[in-house]
N, C-alpha and C positions, 0 to 999 in steps of 0.2 A: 504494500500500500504506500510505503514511503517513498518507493522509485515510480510512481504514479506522481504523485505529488513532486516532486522534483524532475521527474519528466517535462510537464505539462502545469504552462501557468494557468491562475484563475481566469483570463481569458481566453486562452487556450481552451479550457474545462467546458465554458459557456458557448465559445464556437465547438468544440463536440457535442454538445449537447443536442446544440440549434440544428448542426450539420443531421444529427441522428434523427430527428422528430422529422425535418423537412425527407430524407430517407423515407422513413415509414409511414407517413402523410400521403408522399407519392404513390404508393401499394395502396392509401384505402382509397384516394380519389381516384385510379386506376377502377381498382374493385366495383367501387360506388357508379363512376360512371356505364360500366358493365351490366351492372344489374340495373339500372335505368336504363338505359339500352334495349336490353333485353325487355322491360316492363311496358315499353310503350305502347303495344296494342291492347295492355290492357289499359292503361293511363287512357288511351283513344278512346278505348270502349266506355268507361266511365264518365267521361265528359260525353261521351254519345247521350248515355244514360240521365246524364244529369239536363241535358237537354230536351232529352224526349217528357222524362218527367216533369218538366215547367214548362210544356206543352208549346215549345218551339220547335219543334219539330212533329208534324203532324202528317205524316205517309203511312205511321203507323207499322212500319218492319222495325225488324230490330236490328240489333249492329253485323249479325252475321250475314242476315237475307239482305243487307243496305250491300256489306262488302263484295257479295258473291253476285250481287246484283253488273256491279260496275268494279271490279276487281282494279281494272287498270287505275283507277282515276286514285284509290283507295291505294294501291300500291306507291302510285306518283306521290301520294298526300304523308305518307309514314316515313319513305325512305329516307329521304333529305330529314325529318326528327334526327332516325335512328342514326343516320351518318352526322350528323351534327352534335350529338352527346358520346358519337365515340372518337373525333375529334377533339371535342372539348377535355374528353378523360386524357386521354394520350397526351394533349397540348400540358395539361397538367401536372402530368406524369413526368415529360422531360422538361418541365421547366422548374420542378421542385428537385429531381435527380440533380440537374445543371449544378441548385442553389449547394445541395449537399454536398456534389463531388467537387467544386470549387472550394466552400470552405473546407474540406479537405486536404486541399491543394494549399490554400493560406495557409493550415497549420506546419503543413508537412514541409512549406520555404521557411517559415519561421525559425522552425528545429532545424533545419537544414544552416541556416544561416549564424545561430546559436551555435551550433556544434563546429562549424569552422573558425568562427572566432574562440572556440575553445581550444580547439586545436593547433590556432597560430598562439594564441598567448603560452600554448603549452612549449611548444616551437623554442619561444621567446625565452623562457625561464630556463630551457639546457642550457 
């Protein structure tokens, strides 16, 4: 525990930290965008529902005999959602990745840069 601490300063600690959350942040809004994704025809269907019940919509089918009715118009109308929240996850994904393996990379010049000047001063003192 004590070569933890003398590894890595209190800033140090805090940009792992950060670096770690923004990592695992990216896996659920990954995840999260996946399963909305994936949820959207029911999400469809329910706002179909919510429609039909406050009697805006008045043809009287339901969301299956509406879709199988006119499939194309219904497949045009979902696709661009579904392509749109698995961009959004993705865009996510590598832009929280980015944030993590950067401050990864500020740590890792930090120590890198510490440890050389330790190593000239050690130079200095033979």
């Amino acid at each position: 525990m004590s070569e933890k601490e003398e590894l890595f300063t209190k800033d140090q600690n805090r940009l792992l930290s950060i670096a770690g959350w923004a990592n695992n942040l990216a896996w659920v809004m990954l995840v999260f965008y996946l399963l909305l994704a994936t949820a959207t025809i029911f999400i469809d269907q329910a706002y179909y529902q919510r429609l039909y019940f406050s009697s805006l919509v008045q043809d009287g089918f339901d969301y299956w005999e509406m879709f199988s009715s006119d499939p194309f118009f219904y497949i045009l109308d979902l696709v661009p959602v579904i392509l749109r929240r698995l961009l959004t996850g993705f865009t996510y994904y590598v832009v929280l990745k980015g944030i993590s393996l950067g401050l990864y990379m500020v740590i890792e010049t930090d120590m890198n840069y510490r440890q050389r000047e330790n190593e000239k001063e050690g130079h200095y003192e033979r």
